[in-house]
C-alpha positions as CSV (number, residue, x, y, z in Angstrom):
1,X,48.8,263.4,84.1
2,X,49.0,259.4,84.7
3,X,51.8,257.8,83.0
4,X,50.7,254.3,81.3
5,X,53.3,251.4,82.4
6,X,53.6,249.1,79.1
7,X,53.6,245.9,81.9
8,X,54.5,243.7,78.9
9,X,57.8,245.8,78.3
10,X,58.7,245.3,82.3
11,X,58.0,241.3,82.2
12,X,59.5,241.1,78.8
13,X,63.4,240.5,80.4
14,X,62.1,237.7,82.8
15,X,59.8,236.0,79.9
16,X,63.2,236.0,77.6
17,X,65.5,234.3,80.5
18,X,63.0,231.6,81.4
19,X,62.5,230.7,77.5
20,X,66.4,230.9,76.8
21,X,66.4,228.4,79.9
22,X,63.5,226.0,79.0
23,X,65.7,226.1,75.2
24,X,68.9,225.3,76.5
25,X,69.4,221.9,75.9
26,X,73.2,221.8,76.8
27,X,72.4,223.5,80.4
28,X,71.6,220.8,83.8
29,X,70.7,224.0,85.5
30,X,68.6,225.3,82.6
31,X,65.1,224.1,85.4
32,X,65.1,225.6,88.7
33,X,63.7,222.3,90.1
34,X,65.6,218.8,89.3
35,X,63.9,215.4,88.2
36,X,64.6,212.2,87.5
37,X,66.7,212.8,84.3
38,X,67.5,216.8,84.7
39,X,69.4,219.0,87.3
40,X,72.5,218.4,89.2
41,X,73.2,216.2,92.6
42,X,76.3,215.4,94.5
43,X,76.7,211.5,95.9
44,X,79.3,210.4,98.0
45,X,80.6,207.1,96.8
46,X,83.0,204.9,98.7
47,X,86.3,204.6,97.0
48,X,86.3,200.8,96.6
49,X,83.3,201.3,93.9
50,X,85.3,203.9,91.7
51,X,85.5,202.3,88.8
52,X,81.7,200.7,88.6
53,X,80.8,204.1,89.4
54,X,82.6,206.2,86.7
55,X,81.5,204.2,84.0
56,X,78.1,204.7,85.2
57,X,77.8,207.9,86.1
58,X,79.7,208.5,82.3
59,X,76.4,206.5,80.7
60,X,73.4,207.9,83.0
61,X,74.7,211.1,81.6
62,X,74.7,210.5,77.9
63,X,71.4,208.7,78.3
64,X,70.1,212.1,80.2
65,X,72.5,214.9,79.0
66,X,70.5,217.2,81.4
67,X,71.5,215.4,84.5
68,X,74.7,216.0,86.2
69,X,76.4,213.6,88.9
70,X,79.0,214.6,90.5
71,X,80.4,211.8,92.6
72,X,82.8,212.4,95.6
73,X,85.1,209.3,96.3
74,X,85.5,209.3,100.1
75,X,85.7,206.0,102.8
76,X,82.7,204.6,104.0
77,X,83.6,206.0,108.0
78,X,84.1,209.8,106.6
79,X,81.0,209.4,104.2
80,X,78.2,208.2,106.9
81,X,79.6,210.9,109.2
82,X,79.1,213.5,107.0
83,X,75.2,211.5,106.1
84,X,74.9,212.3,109.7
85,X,75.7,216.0,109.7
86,X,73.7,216.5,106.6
87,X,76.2,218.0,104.5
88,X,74.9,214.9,101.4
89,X,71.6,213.6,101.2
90,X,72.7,210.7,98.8
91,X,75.8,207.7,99.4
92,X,76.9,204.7,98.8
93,X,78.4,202.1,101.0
94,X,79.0,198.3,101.7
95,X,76.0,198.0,103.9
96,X,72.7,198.6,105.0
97,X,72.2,201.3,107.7
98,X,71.3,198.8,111.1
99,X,68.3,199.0,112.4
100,X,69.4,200.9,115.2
101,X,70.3,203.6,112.9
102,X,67.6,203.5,111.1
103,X,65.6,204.3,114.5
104,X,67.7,207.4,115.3
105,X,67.4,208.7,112.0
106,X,63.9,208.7,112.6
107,X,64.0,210.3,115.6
108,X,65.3,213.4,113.9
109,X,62.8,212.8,111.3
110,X,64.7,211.9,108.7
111,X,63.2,209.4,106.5
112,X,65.4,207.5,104.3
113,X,65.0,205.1,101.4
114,X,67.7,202.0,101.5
115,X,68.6,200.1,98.0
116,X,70.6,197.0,97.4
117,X,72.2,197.5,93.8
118,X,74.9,194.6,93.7
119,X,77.2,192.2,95.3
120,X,80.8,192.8,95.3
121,X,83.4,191.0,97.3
122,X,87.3,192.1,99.4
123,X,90.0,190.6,96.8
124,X,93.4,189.7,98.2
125,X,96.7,190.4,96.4
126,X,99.9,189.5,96.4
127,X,103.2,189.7,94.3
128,X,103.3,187.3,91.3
129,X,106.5,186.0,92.5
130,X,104.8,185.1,95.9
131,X,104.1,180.9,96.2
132,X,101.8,180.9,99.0
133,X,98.9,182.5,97.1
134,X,96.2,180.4,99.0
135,X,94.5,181.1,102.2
136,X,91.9,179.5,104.6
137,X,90.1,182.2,106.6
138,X,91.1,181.1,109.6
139,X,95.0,182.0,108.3
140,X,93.9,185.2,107.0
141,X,92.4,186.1,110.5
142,X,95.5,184.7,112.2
143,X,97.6,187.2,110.2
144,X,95.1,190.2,111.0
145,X,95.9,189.9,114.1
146,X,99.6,189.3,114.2
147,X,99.8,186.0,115.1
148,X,101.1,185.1,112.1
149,X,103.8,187.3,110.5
150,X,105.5,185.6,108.1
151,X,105.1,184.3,104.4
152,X,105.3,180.3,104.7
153,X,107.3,179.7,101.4
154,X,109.3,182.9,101.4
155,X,110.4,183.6,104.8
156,X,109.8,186.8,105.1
157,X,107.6,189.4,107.0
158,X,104.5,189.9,105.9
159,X,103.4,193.5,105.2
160,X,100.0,193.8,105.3
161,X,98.6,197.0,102.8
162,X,94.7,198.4,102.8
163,X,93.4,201.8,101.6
164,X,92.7,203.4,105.0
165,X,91.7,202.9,108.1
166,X,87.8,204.3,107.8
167,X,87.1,202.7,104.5
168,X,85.0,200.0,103.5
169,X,87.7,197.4,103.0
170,X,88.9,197.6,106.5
171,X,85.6,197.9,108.3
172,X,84.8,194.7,106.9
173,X,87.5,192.8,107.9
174,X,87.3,194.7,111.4
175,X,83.7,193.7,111.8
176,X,84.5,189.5,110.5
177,X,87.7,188.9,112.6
178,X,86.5,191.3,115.5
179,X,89.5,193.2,115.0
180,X,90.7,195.3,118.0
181,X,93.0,197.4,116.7
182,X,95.7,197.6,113.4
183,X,98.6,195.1,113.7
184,X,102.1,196.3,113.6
185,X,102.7,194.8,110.5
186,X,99.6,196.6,108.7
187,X,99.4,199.7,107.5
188,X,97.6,202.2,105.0
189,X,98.0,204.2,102.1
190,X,95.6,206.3,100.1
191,X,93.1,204.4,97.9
192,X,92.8,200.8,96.4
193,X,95.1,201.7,93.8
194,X,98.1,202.7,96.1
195,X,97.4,199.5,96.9
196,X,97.6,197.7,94.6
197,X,101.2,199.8,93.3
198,X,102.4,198.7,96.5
199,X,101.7,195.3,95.9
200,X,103.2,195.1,92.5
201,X,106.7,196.5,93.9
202,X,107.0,194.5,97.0
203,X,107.2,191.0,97.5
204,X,106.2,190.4,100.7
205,X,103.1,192.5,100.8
206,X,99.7,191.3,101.1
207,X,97.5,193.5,99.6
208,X,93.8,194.4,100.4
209,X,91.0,196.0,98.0
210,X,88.0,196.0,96.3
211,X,87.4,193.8,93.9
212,X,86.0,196.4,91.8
213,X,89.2,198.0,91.0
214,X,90.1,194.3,89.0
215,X,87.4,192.5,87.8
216,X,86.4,193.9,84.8
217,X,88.2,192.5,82.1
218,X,87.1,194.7,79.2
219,X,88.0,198.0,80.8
220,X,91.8,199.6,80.0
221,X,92.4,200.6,84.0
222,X,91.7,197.3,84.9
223,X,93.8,195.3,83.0
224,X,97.0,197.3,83.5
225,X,96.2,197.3,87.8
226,X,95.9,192.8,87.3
227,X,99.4,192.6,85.3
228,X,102.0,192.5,88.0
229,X,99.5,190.9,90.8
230,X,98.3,187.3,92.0
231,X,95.0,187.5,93.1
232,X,94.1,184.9,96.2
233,X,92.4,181.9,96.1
234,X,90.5,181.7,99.8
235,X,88.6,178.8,101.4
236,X,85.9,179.1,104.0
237,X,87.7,175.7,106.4
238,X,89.8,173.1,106.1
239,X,87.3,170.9,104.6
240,X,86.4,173.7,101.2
241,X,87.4,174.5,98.0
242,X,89.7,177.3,97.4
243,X,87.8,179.6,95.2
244,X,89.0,183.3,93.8
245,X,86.6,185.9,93.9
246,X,84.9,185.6,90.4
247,X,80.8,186.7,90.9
248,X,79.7,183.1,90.2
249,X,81.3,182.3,93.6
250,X,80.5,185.1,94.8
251,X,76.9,184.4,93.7
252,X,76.7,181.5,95.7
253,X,78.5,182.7,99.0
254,X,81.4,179.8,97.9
255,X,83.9,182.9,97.5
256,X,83.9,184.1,101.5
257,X,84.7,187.2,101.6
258,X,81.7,188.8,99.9
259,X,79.8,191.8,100.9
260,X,77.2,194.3,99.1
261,X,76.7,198.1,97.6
262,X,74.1,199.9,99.0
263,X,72.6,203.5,97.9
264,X,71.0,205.1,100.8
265,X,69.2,208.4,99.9
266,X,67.3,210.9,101.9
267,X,66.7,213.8,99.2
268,X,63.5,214.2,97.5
269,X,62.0,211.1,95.9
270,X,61.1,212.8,92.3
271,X,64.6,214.4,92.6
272,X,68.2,213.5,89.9
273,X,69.4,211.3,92.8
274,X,66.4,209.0,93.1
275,X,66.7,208.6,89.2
276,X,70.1,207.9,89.4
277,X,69.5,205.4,92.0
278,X,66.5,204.0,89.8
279,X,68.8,203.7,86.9
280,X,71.6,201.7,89.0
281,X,68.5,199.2,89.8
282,X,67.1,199.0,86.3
283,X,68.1,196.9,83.6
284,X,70.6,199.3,82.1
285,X,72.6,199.2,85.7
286,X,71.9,196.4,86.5
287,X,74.0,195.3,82.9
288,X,76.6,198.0,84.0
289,X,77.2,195.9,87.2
290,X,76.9,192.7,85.2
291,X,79.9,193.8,82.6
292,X,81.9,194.9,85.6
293,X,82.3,191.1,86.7
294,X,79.8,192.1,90.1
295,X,76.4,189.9,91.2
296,X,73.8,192.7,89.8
297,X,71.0,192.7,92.6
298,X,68.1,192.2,90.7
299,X,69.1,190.6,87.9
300,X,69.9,186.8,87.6
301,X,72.9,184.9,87.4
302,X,73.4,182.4,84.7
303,X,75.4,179.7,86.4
304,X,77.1,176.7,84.3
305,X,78.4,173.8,85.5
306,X,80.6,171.9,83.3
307,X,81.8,168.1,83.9
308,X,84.5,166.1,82.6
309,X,84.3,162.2,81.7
């Protein structure tokens, strides 16, 4: 005697997951296979963008409620190590990958997809109480490399304060001033907002961070890290303006010590990171970057010049 298999009765468990799957509204796993507005990714971020980044990451997820970023705040020297290695597939950084890199990624056939999303700039800090709150580069590189160790006006030794030694902050001053190795009279703590405590309870420290973590003026965090600081005013030469690090100046390369963000990404191009990525260089973004007092990267400045008789 043949038994009869009801085939609809064995498929019936596997049809009801899928639909409670495809129903779930609340779930960014609920597709086996992520998009540009559904699924989960990881992205490693560099610590100086923090606070660009959280309020971003917070509105790409309301606008896409099935889309989960989950950002991992590292420096720029651990995060393109670990690009290397392969443990992330998406990051973001203060610069373009060199064309040298570029080429060895290739060689291990590894194509990856480079995009400019903003200008941002190093800011300089120092205690309110501080006078000499004005440099010319050529001071600031004399004091990077210990030539110069003491405040002008106050008489004391300077301490010299960044986030760490394989971050973004310090590779860029490494890589203007052809630094060697860390002065004496330099030394780091643990992110830009360590920093920036440091700064705020010692007189004689000159502090070094993103300018991220200050600029914009309508966010709570922000506020609370400018009271207590003076931020620098820094001139390219003897024969500039001093200028602080405001994106108008930073828009026209007046303000020297600008750099960029970059989001570098080798995962799939249809995948949540692309979109993310898409959504940083779209209008919405774009705004983000904008509000947070950065140069957006594709969309223009308004610059006003205003004369007195």
């Amino acid at each position: 005697m043949k038994m009869k298999i009801n085939y609809f009765t064995l498929l019936l468990p596997l049809i009801l997951v899928i639909l409670s799957a495809c129903n779930d509204e609340e779930n960014p796993f609920a597709y086996s296979k992520d998009t540009h507005s559904r699924g989960a990714t990881k992205i490693y971020i560099e610590e100086s963008f923090k606070p660009l980044f959280d309020t971003s990451i917070y509105t790409f997820e309301s606008q896409f409620p099935r889309g989960e970023i989950k950002p991992v705040y590292k420096s720029e020297g651990d995060i393109i190590q670990a690009f290397y290695d392969n443990k992330i597939k998406t990051i973001c950084i203060s610069r373009d990958f060199t064309s040298l890199e570029k080429k060895e990624l290739k060689k291990a056939q590894v194509e990856v997809r480079s995009d400019k999303i903003a200008e941002d700039a190093l800011a300089l800090i120092v205690h309110p109480s501080n006078p000499d709150s004005i440099l010319i580069l050529s001071e600031l590189k004399d004091i990077l490399l210990g030539k110069t160790t003491q405040w002008p006006a106050l008489k004391t030794p300077i301490n010299i304060v960044f986030d760490n030694e394989n971050s973004a902050n310090y590779f860029y001053l490494k890589r203007l001033f052809d630094l060697k190795k860390v002065p004496v009279n330099m030394f780091a703590v643990k992110s830009n907002a360590e920093v920036i405590s440091y700064v705020k309870e010692n007189k004689n420290a000159l502090g070094i961070i993103g300018l991220n973590w200050i600029s914009d003026a309508d966010d709570f965090d922000a506020l609370n890290f400018v009271n207590g600081i003076t931020v620098m005013s820094i001139a390219k030469d003897e024969t500039t303006s001093y200028y602080k690090p405001f994106a108008s100046y930073i828009y026209t390369k007046e303000y020297p010590l600008t750099r960029e963000i970059w989001m570098i990404n080798k995962a799939k191009k249809a995948g949540l990171a692309a979109g993310f990525i898409l959504f940083m260089k779209g209008e919405k973004g774009q705004l983000i970057i904008q509000k947070s007092a950065l140069v957006p990267a594709n969309s223009p400045i308004r610059l006003i010049s205003l004369e007195t008789e």
